[in-house]
MDTraj code that builds the backbone (N, CA, C; nanometers):
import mdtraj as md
import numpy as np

residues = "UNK UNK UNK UNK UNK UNK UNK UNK UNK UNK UNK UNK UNK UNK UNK UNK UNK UNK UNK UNK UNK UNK UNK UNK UNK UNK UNK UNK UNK UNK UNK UNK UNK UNK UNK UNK UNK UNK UNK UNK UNK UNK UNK UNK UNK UNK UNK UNK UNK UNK UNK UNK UNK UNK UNK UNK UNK UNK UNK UNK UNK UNK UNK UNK UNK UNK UNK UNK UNK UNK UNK UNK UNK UNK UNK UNK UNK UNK UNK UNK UNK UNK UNK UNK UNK UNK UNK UNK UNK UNK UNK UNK UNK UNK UNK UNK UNK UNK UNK UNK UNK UNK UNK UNK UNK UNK UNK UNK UNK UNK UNK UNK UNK UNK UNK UNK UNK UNK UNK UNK UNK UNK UNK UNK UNK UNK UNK UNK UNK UNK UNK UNK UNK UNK UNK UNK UNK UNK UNK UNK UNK UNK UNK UNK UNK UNK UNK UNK UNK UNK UNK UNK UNK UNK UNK UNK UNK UNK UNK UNK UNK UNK UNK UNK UNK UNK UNK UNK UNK UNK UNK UNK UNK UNK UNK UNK UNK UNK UNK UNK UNK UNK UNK UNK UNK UNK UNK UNK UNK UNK UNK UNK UNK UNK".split()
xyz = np.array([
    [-0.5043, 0.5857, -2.9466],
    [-0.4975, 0.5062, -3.0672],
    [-0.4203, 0.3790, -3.0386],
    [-0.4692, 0.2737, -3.0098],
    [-0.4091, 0.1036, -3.0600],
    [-0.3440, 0.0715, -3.1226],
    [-0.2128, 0.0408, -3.0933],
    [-0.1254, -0.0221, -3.2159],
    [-0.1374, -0.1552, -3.2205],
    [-0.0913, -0.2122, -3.3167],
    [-0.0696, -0.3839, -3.2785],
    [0.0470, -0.4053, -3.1769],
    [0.0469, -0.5482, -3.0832],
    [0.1109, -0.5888, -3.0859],
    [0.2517, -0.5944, -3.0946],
    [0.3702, -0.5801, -3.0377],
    [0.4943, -0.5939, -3.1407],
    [0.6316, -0.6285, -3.0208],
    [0.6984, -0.7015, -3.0697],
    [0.8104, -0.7483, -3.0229],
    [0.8679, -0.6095, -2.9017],
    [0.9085, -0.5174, -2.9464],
    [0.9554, -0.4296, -2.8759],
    [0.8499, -0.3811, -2.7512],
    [0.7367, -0.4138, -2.7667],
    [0.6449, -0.3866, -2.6399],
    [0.6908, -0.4879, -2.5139],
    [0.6960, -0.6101, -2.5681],
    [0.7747, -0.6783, -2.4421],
    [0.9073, -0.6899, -2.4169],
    [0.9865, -0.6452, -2.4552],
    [1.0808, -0.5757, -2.4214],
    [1.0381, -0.4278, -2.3444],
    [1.0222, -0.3413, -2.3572],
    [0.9450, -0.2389, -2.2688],
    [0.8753, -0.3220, -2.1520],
    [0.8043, -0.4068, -2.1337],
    [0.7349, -0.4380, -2.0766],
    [0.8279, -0.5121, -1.9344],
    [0.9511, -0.5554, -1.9899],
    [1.0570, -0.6052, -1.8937],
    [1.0975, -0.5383, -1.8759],
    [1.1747, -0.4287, -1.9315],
    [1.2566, -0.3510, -1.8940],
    [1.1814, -0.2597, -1.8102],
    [1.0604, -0.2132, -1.8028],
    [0.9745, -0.1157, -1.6737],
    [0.9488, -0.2189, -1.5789],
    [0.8932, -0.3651, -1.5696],
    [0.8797, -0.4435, -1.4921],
    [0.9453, -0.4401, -1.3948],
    [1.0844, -0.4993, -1.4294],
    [1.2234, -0.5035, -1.3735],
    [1.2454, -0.3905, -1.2866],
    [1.2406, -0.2879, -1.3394],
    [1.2691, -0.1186, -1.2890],
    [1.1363, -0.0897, -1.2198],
    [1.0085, -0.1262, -1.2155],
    [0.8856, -0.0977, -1.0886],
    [0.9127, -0.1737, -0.9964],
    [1.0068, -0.3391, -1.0265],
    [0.9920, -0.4025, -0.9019],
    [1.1394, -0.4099, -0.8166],
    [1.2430, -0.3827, -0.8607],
    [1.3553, -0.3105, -0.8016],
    [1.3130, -0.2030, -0.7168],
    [1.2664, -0.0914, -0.7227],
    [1.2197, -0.0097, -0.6733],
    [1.1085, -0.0375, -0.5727],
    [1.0232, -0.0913, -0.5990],
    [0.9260, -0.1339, -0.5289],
    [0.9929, -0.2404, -0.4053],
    [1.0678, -0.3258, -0.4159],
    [1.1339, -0.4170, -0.3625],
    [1.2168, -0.3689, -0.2807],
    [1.3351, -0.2490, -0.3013],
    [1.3819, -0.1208, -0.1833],
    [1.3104, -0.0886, -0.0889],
    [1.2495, -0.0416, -0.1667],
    [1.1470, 0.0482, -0.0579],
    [1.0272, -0.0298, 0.0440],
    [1.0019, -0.1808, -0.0023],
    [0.9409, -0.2556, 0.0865],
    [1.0455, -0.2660, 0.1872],
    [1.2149, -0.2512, 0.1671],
    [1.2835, -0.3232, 0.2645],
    [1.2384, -0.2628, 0.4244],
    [1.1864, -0.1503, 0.3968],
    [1.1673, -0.0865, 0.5224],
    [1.0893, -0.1131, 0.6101],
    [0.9804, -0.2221, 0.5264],
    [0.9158, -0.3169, 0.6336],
    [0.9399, -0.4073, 0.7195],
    [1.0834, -0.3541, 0.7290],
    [1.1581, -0.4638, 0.8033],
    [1.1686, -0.3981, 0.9739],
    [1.1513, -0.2640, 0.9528],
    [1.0807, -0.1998, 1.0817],
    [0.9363, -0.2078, 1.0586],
    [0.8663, -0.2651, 1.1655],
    [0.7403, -0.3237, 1.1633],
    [0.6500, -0.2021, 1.0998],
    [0.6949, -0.0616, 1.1747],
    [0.5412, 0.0613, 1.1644],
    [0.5432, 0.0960, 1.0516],
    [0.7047, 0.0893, 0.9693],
    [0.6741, 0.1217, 0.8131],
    [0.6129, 0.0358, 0.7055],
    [0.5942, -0.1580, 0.8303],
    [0.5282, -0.1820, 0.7166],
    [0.3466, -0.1490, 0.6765],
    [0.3213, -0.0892, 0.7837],
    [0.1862, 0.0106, 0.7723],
    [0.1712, 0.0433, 0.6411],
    [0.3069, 0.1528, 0.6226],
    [0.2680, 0.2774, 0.5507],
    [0.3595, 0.2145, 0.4100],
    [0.3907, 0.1307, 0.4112],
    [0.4273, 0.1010, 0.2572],
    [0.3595, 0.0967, 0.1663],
    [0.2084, 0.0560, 0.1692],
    [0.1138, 0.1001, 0.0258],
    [0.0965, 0.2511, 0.0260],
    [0.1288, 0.3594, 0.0944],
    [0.1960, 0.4968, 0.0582],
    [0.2672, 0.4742, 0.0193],
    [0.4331, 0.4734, 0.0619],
    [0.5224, 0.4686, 0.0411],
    [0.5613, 0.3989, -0.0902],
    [0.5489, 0.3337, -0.1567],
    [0.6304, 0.2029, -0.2649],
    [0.5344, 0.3197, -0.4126],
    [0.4091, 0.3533, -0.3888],
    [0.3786, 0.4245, -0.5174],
    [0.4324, 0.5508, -0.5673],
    [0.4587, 0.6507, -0.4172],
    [0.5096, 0.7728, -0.4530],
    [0.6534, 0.7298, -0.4995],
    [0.7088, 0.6850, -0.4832],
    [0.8812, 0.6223, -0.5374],
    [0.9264, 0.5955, -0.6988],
    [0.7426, 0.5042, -0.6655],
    [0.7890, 0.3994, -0.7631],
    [0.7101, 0.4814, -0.8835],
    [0.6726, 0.6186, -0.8926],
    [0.5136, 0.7228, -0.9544],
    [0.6332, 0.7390, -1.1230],
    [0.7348, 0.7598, -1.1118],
    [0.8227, 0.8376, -1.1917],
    [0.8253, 0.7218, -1.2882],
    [0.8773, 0.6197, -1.2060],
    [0.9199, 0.4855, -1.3618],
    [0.7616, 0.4179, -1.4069],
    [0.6671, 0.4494, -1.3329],
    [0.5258, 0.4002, -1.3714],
    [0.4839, 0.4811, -1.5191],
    [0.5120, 0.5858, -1.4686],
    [0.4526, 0.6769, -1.5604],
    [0.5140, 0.7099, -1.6838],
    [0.6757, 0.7009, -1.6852],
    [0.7107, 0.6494, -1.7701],
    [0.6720, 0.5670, -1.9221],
    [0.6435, 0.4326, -1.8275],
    [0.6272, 0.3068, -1.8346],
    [0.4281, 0.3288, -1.9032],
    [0.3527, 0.4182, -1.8257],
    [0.2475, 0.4122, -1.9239],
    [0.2046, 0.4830, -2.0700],
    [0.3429, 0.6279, -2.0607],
    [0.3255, 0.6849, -2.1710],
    [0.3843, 0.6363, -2.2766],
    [0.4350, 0.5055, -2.2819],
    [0.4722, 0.4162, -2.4043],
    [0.3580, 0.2851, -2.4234],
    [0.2763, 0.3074, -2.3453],
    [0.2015, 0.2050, -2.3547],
    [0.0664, 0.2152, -2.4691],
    [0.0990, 0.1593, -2.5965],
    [0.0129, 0.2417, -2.7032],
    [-0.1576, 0.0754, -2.7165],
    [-0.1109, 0.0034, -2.6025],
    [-0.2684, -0.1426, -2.6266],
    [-0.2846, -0.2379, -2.5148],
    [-0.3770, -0.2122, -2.5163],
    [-0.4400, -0.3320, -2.3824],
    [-0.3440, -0.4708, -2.3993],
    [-0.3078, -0.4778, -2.2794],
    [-0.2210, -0.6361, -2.2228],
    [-0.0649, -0.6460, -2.1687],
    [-0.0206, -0.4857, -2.2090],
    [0.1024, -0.4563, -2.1546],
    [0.0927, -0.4839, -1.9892],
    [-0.0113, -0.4146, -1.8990],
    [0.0007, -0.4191, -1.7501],
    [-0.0233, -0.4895, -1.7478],
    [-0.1353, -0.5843, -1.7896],
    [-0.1704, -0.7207, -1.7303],
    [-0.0371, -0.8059, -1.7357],
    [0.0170, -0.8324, -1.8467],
    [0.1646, -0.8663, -1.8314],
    [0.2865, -0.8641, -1.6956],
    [0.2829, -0.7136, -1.6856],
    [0.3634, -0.6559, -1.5906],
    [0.2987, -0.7282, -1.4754],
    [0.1952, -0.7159, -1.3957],
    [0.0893, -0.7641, -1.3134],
    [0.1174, -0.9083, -1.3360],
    [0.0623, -0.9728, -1.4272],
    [0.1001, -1.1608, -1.3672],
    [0.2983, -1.1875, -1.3401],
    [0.3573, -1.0929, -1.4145],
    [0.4846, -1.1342, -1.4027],
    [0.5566, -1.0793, -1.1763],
    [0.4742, -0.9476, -1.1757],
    [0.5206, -0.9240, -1.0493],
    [0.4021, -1.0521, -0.9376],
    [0.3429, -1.0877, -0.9684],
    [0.2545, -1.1816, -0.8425],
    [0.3229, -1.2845, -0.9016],
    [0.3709, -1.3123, -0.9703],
    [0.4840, -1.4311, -0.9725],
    [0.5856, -1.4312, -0.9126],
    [0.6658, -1.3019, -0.9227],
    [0.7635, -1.2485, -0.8196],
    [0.7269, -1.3094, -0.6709],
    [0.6251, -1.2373, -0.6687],
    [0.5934, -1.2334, -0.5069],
    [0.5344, -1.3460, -0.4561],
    [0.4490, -1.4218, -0.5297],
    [0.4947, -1.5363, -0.4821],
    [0.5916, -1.6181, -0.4545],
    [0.6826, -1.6303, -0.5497],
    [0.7828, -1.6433, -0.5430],
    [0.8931, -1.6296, -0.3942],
    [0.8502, -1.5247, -0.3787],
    [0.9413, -1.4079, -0.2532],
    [0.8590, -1.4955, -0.0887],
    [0.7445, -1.5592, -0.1119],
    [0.6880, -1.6007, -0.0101],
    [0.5405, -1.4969, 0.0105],
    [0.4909, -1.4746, -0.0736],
    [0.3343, -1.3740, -0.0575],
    [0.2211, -1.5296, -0.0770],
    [0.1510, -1.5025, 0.0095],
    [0.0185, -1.6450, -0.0521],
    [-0.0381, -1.5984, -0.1476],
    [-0.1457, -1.6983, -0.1994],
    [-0.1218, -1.7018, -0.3567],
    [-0.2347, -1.5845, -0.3697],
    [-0.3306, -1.5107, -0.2705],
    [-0.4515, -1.3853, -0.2635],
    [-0.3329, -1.2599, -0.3748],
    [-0.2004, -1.2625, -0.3657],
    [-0.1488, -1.1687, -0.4246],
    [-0.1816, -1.2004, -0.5920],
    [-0.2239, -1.2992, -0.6452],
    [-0.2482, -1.2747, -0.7734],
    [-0.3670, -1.2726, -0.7941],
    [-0.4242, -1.2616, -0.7283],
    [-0.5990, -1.1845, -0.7199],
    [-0.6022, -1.0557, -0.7214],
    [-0.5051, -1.0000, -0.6568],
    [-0.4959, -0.8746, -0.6401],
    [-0.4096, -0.8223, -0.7671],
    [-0.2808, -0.8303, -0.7770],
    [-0.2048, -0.8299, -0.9125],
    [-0.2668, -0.8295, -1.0128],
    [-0.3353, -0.8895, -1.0232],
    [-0.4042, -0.9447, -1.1641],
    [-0.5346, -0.8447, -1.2172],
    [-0.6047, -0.8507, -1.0831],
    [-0.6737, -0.7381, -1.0774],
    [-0.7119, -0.5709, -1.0925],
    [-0.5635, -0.5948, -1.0228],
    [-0.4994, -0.3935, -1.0453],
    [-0.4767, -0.3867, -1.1620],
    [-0.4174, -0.4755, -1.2387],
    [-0.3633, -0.5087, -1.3798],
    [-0.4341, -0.4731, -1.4606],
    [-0.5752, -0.5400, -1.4297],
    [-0.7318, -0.5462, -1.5411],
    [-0.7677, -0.3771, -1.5302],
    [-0.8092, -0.3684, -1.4207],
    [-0.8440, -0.2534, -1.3797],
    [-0.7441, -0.1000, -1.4703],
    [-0.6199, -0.1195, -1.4047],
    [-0.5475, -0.0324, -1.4430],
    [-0.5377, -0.0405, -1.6036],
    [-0.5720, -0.1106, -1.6983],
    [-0.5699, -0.1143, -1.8421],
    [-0.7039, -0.0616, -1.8772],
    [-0.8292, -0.1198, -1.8190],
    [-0.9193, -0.0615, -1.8751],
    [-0.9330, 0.1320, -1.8221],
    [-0.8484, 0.1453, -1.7420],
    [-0.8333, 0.3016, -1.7233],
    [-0.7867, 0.3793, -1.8129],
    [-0.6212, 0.3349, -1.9080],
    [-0.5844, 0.3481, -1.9768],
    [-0.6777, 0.3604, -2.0729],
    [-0.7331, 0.2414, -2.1383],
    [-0.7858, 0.2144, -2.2515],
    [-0.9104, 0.3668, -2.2932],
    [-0.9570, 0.4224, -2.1104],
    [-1.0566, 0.4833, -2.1733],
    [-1.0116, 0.6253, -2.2098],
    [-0.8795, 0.6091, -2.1514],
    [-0.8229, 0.7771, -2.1854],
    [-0.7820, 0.7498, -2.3276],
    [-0.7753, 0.6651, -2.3870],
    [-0.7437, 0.5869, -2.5545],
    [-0.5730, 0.5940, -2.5045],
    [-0.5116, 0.5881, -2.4262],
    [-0.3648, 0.5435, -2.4248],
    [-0.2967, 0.6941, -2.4525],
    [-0.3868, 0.8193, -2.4287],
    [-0.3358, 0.9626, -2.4720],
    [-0.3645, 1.0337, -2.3641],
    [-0.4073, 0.9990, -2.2325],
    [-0.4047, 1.0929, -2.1111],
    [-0.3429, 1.0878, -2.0062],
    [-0.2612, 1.2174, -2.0093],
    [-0.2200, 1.2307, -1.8950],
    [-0.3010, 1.1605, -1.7396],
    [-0.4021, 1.2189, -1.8160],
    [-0.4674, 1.2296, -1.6739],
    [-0.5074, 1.0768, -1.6165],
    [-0.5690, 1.0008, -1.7257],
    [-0.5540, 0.8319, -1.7330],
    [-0.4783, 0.7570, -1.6897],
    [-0.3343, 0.8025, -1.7311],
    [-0.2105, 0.7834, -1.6590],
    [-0.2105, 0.8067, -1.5059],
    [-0.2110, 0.9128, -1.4493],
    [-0.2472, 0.9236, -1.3287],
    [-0.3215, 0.8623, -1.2226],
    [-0.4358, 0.8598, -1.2805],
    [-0.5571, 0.7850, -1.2180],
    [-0.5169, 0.5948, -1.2535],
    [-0.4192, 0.5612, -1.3133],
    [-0.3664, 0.3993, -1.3469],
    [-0.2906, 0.4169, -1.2703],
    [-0.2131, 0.5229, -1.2317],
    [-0.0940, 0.5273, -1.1043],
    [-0.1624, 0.4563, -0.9764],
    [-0.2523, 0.5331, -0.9290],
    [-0.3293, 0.4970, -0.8432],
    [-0.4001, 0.3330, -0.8460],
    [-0.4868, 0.3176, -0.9632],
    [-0.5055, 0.1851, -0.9642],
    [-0.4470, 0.0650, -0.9545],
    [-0.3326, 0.1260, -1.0121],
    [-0.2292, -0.0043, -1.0027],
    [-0.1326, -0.0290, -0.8863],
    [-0.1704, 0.1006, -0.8262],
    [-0.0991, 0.0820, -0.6612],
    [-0.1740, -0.0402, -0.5847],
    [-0.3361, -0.0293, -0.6172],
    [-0.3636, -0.1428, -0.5207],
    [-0.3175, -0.2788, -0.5253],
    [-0.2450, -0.3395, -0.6272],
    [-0.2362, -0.4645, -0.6082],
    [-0.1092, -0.4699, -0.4425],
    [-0.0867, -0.3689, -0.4134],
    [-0.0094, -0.3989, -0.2796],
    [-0.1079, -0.4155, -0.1635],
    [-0.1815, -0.4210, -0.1230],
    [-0.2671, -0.5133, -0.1207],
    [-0.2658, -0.6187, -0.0761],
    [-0.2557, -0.6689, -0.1765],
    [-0.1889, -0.8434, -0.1980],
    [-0.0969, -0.8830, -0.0906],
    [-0.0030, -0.8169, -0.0692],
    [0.1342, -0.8281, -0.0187],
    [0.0707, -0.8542, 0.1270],
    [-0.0280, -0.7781, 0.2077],
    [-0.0656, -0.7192, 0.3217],
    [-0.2136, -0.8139, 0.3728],
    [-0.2930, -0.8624, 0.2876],
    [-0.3704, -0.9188, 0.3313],
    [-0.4015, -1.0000, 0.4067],
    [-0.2504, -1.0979, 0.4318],
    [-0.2503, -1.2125, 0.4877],
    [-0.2359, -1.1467, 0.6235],
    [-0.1896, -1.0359, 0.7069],
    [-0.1876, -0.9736, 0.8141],
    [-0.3039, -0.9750, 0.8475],
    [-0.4244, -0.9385, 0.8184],
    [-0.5407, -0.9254, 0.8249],
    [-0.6642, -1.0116, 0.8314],
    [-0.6390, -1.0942, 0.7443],
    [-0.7528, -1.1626, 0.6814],
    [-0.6882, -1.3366, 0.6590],
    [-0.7516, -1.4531, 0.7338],
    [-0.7562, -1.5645, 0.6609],
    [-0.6195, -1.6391, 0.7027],
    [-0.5235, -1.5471, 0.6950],
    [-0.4078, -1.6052, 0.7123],
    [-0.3144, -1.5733, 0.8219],
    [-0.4298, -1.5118, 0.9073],
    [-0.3050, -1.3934, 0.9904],
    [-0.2162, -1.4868, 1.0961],
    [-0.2527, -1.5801, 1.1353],
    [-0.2038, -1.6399, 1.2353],
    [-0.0999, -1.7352, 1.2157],
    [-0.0938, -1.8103, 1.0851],
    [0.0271, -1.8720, 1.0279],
    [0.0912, -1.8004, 0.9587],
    [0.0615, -1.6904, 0.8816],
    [0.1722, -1.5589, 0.8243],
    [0.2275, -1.5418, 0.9782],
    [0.1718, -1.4987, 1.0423],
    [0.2544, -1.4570, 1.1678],
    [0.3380, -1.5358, 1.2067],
    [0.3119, -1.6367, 1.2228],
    [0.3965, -1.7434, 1.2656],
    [0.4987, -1.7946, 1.2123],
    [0.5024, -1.8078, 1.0349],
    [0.6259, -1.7969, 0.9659],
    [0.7065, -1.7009, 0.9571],
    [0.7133, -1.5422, 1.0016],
    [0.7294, -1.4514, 1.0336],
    [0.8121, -1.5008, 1.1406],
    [0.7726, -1.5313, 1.2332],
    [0.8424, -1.5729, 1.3450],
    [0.9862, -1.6574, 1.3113],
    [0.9832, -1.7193, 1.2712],
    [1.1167, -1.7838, 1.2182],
    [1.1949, -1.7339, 1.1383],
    [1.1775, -1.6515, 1.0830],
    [1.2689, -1.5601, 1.0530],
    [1.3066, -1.4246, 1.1110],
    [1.2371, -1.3668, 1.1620],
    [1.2274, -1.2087, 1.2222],
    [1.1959, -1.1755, 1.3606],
    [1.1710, -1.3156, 1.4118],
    [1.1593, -1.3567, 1.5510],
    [1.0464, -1.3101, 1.6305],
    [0.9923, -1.3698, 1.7525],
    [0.8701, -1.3195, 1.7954],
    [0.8587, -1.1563, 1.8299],
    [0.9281, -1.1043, 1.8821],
    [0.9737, -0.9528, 1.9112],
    [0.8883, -0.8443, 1.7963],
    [0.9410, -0.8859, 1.6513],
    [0.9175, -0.8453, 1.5128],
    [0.7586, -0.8856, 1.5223],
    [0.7093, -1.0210, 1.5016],
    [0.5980, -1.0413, 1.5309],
    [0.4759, -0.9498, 1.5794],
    [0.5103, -0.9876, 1.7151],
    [0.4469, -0.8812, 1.8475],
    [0.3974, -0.7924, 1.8195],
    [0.5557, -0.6755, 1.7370],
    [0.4768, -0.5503, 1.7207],
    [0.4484, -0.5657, 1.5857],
    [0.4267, -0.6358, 1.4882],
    [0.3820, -0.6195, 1.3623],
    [0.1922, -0.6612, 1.3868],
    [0.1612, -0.7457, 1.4784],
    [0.0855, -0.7987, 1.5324],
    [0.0094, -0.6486, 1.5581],
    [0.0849, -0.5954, 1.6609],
    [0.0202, -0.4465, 1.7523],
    [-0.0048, -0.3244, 1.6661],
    [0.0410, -0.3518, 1.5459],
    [0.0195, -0.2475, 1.4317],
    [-0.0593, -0.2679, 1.3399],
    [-0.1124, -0.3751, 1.3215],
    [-0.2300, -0.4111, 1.2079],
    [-0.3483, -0.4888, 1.2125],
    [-0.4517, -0.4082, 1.3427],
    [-0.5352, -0.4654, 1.3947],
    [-0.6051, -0.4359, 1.2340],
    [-0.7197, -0.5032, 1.2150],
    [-0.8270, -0.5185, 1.1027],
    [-0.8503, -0.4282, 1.0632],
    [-0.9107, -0.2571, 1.1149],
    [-0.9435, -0.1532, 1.0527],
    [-0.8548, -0.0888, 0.9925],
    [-0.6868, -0.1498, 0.9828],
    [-0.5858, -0.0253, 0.9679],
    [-0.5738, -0.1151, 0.8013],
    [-0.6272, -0.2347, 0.7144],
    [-0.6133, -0.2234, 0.6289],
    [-0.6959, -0.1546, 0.5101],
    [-0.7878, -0.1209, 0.5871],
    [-0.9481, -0.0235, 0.5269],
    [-0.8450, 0.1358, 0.4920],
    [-0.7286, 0.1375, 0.5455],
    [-0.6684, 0.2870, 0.5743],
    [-0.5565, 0.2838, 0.4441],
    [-0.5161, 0.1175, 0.4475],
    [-0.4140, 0.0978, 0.3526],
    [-0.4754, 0.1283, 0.2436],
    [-0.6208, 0.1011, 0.1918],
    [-0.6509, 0.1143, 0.0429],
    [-0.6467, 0.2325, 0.0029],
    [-0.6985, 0.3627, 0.1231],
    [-0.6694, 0.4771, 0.1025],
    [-0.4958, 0.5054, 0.0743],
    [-0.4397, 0.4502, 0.1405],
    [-0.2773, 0.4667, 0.0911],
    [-0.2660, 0.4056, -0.0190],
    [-0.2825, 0.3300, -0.0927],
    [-0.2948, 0.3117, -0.2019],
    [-0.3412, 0.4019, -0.3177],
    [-0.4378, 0.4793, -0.2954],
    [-0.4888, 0.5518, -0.3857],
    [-0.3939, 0.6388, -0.3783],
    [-0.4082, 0.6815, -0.2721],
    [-0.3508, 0.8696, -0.2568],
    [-0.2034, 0.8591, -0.3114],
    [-0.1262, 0.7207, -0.2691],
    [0.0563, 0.7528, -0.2788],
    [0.0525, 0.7073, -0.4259],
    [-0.0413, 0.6686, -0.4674],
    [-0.0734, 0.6178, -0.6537],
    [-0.0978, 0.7574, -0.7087],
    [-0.1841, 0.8151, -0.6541],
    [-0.2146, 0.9575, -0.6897],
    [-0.1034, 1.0396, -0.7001],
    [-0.0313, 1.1101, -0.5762],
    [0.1062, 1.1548, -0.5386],
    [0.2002, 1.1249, -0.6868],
    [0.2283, 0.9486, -0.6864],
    [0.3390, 0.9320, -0.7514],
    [0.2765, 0.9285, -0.9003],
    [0.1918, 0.9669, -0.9494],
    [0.1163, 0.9737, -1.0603],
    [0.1664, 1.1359, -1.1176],
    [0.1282, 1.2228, -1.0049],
    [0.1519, 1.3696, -1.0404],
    [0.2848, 1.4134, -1.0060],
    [0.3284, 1.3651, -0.9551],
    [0.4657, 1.3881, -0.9337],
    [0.5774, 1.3662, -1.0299],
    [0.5100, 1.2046, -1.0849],
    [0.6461, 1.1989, -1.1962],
    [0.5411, 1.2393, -1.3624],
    [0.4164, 1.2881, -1.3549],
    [0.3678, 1.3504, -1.4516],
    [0.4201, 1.5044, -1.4958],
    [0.4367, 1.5424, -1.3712],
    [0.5231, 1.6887, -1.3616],
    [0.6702, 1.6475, -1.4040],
    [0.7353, 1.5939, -1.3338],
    [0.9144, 1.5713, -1.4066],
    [0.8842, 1.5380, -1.5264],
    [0.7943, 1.4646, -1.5778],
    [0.8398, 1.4042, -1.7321],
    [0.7340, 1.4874, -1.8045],
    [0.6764, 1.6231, -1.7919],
    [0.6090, 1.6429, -1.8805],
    [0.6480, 1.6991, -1.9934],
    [0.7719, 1.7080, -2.0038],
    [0.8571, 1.7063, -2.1919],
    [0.8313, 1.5861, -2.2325],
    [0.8470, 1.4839, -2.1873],
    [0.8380, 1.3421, -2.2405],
    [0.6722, 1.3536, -2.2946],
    [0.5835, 1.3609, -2.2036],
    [0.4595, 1.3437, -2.2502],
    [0.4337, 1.4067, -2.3717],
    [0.4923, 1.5057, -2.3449],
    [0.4655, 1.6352, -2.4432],
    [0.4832, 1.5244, -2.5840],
    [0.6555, 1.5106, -2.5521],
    [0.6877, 1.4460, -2.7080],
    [0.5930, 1.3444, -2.7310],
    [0.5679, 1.2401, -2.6844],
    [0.5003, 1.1435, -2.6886],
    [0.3558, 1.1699, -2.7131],
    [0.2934, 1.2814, -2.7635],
    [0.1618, 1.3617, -2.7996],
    [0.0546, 1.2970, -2.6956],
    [0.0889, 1.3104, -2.5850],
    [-0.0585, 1.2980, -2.4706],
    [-0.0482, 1.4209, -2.4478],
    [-0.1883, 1.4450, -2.3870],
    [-0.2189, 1.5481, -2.3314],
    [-0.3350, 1.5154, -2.1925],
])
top = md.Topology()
chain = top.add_chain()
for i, resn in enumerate(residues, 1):
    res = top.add_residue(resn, chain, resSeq=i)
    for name in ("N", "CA", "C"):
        top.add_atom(name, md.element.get_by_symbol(name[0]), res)
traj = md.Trajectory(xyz[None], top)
């Protein structure tokens, strides 16, 4: 069921923002060893599954994620991501609402399956390794993290290993979907999803 609109939704909407991208933002730090930055589109959803889910069982109308979504690819641009991250952001955003929308904003299970969707905008973050940009991402890389860092970030993300990331995306969206669906299922409860 759709509510209108209302002041206190964006407020919610910052206050989970804030708290997905804190979290999310930790747990990228670990890409600071090159092989974990592989496995961070696993990693950043199962973490981040608990305050998502949260964050969707108050979500009673289409435009809350999209929100959340242009405000984090602003972030990250911001942070130094090229601008493919709000293609992606924006996208997971769309996507992940019309998931919601079809469970009517009352399924668990909707919830879950938006866990997952909305994992892909990481993605974004990773593309430039891969695709279009790899050789000047690398290279600004270099000035900060030095060629060494490079090298092996280089030796870890030949082209087929981001075909592997989307699967990490799903699955650690999945994971952190059921995972923090299980801890909070008093909350759901109260909150009448099923």
């Amino acid at each position: 069921m759709e509510k209108k609109f209302e002041v206190k939704d964006l407020i919610t909407v910052g206050i989970f923002t804030a708290l997905y991208f804190a979290i999310t933002f930790a747990v990228a730090c670990i890409g600071f060893i090159p092989i974990f930055m592989v496995f961070m589109p696993l990693l950043v959803p199962i973490f981040a599954g608990m305050p998502l889910m949260l964050y969707f069982s108050k979500i009673k109308h289409f435009g809350m994620v999209t929100i959340t979504s242009v405000i984090i690819a602003i972030l990250m641009f911001i942070t130094g991501h090229p601008y493919p991250i709000f293609i992606f952001c924006i996208g997971a955003g769309l996507l992940t609402e019309i998931v919601l929308k079809l469970g009517d904003y009352q399924s668990i299970k909707s919830c879950v399956i938006g866990s997952s969707t909305f994992s892909l905008w990481l993605l974004g973050m990773v593309i430039a390794f891969f695709f279009g940009f790899r050789e000047s991402y690398l290279n600004s890389l270099a000035d900060g993290y030095g060629q060494e860092y490079v090298d092996k970030m280089s030796g870890y993300t030949p082209t087929w290993v981001f075909f592997t990331m989307i699967a990490m995306c799903i699955i650690g969206g999945l994971i952190g979907g059921l995972l923090g669906a299980k801890v909070l299922r008093k909350h759901f409860r109260k909150a009448g999803m099923a």
